[in-house]
C-alpha positions as CSV (number, residue, x, y, z in Angstrom):
1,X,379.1,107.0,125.9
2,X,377.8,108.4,122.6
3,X,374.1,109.7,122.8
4,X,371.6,107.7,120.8
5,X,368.5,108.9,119.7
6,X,365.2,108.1,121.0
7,X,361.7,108.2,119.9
8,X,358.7,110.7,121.9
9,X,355.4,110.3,120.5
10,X,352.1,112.9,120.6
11,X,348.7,110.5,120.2
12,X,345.9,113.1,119.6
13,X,342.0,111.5,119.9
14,X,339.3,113.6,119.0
15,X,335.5,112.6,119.8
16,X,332.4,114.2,119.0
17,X,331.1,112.8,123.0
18,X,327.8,114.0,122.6
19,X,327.6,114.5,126.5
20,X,330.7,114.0,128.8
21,X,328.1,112.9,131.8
22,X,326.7,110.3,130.1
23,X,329.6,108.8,128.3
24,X,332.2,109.6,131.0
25,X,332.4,105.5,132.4
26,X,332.9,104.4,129.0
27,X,335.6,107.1,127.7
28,X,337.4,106.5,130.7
29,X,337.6,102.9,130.1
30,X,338.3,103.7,126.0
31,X,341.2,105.5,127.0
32,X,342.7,103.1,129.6
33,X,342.3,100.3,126.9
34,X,344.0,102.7,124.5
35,X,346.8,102.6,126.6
36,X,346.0,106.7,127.8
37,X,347.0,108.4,124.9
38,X,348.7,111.8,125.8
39,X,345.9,114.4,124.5
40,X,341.8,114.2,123.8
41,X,340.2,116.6,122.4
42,X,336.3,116.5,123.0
43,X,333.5,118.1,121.3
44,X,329.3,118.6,122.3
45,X,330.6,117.4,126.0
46,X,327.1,119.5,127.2
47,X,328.2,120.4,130.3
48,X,326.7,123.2,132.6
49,X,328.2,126.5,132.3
50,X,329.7,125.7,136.0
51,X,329.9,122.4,135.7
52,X,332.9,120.0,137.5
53,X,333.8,116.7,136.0
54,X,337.2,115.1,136.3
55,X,338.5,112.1,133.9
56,X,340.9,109.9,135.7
57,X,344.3,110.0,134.2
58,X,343.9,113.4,132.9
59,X,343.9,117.0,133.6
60,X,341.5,119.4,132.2
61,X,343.6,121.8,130.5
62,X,340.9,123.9,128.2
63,X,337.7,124.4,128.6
64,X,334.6,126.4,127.5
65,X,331.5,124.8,128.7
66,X,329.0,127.0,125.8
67,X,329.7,129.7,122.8
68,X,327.1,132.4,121.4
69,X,327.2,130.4,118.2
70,X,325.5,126.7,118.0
71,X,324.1,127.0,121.7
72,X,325.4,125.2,125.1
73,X,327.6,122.3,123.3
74,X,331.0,123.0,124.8
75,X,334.2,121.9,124.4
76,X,337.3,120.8,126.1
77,X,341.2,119.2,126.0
78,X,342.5,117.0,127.9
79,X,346.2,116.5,128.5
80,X,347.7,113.4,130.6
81,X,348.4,113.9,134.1
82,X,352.6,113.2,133.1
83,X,352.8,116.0,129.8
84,X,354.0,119.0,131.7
85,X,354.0,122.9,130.8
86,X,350.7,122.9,129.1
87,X,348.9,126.5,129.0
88,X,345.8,127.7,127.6
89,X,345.8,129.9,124.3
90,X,343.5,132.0,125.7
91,X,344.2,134.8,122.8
92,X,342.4,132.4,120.4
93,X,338.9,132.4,122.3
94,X,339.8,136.6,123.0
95,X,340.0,136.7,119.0
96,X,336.8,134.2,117.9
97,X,334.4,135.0,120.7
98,X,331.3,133.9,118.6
99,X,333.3,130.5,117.8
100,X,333.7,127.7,119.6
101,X,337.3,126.9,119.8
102,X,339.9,126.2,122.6
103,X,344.2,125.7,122.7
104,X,346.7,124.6,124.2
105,X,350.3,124.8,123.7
106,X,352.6,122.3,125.6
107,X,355.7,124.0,125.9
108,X,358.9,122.6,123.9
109,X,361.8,121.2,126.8
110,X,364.7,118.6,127.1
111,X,361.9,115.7,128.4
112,X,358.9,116.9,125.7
113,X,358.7,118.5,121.9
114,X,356.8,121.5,121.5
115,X,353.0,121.1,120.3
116,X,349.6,123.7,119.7
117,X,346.5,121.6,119.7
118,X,343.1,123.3,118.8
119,X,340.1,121.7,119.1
120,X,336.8,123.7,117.1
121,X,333.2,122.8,117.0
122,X,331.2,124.2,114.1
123,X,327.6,123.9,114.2
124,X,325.7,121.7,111.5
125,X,324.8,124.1,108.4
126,X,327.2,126.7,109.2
127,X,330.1,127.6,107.2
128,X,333.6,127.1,109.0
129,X,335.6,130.5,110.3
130,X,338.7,130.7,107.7
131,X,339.8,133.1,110.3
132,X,340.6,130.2,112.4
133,X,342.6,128.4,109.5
134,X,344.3,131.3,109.0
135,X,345.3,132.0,112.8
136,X,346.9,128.3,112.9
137,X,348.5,128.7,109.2
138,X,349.9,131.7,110.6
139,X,351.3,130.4,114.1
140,X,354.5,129.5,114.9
141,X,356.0,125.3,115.4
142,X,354.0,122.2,115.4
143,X,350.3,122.4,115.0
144,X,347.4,120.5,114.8
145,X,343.4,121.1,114.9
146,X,340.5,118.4,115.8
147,X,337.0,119.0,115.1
148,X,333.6,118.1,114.1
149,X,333.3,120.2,111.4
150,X,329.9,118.9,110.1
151,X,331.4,119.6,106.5
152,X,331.1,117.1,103.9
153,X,334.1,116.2,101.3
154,X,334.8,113.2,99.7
155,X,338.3,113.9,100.1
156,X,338.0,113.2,104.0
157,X,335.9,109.7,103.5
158,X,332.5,111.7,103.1
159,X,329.8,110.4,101.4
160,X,329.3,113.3,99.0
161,X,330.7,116.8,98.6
162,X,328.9,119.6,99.9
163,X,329.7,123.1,99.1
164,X,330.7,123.6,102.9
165,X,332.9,120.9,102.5
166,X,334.5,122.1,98.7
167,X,334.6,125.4,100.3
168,X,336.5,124.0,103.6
169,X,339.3,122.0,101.6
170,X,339.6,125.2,99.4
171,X,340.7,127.0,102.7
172,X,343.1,124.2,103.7
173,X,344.8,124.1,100.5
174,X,345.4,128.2,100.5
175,X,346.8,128.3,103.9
176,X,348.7,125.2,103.1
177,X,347.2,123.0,105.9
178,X,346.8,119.5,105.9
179,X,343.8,117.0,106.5
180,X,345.3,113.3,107.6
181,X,342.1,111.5,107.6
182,X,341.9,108.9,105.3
183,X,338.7,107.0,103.8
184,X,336.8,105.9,107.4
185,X,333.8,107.0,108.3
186,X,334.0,109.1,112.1
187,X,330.1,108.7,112.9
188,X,327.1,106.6,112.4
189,X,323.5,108.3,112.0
190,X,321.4,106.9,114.8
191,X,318.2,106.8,113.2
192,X,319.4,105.3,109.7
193,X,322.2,103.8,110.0
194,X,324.6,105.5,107.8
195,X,328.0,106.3,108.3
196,X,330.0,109.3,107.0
197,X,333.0,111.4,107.9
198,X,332.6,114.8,109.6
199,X,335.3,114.5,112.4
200,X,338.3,116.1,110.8
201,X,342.3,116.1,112.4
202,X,344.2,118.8,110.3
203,X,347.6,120.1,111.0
204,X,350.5,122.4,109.5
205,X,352.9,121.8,107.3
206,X,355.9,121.1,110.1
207,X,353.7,118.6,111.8
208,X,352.5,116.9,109.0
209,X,356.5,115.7,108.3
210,X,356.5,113.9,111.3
211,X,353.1,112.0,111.2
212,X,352.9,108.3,111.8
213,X,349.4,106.8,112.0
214,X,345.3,108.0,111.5
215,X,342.9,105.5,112.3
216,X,339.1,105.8,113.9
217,X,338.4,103.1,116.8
218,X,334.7,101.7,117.6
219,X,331.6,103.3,119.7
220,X,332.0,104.4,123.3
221,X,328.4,105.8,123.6
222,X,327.9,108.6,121.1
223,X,326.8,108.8,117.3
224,X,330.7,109.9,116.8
225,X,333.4,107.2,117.0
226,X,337.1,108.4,118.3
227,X,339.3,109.6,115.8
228,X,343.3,108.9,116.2
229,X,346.4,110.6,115.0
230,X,350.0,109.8,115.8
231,X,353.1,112.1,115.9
232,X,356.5,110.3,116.0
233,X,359.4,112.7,117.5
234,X,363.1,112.1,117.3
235,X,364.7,113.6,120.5
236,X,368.1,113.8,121.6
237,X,368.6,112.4,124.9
């Protein structure tokens, strides 16, 4: 019987959780509704330095629980409990010590494609690494970075343009990376009101040919609303 192809999908959610404690009920109930989408990404999760927290469906494949720079925010990836052959990058946290970034790689094989997902918090008012741009222009297959990058651009759905944010989309156009967000706003000011976009998914030029679908879904607790990307693989069976 001749082979046919088939279709594998990565769904990638980034949130800004602004404490995993407190919002753990209602991400866990975000992600069942959204069907458990195979990796999240999560920023500011303010968890202790030894901290232990499980999310049901999901293992905790990176974490860092504070950096030097920006304080005890912490960040972590989760991968669902069925994505096999994930490992920790742990040469990107050896090379940016004073950053707060974490990888994974789930490793290429007949039943899965082959993915590197970053996920980088950069404090409000501080300039992005271009280091890090650089280290994932420069690595090899499919890749992809989530972050709150608290860098403004109206190119990414921002209100305004900052020189952060003119700076930042300077740096993804020299190392020929790509943002996918489109016009939505990724978090709403608790005090006024106002939305803008700071929550950014980027990825490399190899990924960005197979991309299928942005889109930001609705409060689950913090000021930062989920942010969604879809990659649509064609697989040989």
């Amino acid at each position: 019987m001749e082979a046919t192809t088939h279709l594998f999908k990565y769904e990638i959610i980034h949130i800004n959780i602004r404490s995993l404690r407190s919002n753990k009920h209602n991400l866990e109930a975000y992600l069942a509704e959204m069907e458990f989408p195979e990796i999240v990404c999560l920023n500011e999760t303010k968890l202790p330095k030894d901290g232990k927290i499980e999310i049901d469906g999901y293992n905790i494949s990176s974490r860092r629980e504070h950096s030097t720079t920006g304080g005890s925010r912490g960040s972590m990836i989760l991968t669902r409990k069925d994505v096999q052959d994930v490992v920790e990058l742990s040469e990107i946290q050896d090379q940016f010590k004073f950053d707060e970034i974490i990888g994974i790689e789930i490793k290429k094989s007949n039943r899965q494609p082959g993915i590197k997902v970053y996920t980088y918090y950069n404090p409000p008012l501080s300039a992005p690494n271009v280091g890090i741009l650089q280290h994932i222009s420069s690595a090899s297959g499919n890749c992809v970075l989530t972050g709150d990058l608290n860098c403004k651009n109206t190119h990414w759905g921002s209100s305004k343009n900052e020189p952060r944010g003119v700076n930042l989309l300077d740096s993804l156009h020299q190392h020929n990376l790509i943002t996918l967000n489109d016009d939505s706003k990724t978090r709403c000011d608790p005090v006024t009101g106002k939305e803008d976009s700071l929550d950014l998914v980027i990825c490399n030029m190899s990924l960005a040919q197979i991309f299928k679908e942005f889109w930001v879904g609705y409060d689950i607790g913090s000021d930062h609303y989920p942010v969604h990307a879809t990659f649509q693989f064609k697989q040989q069976p």
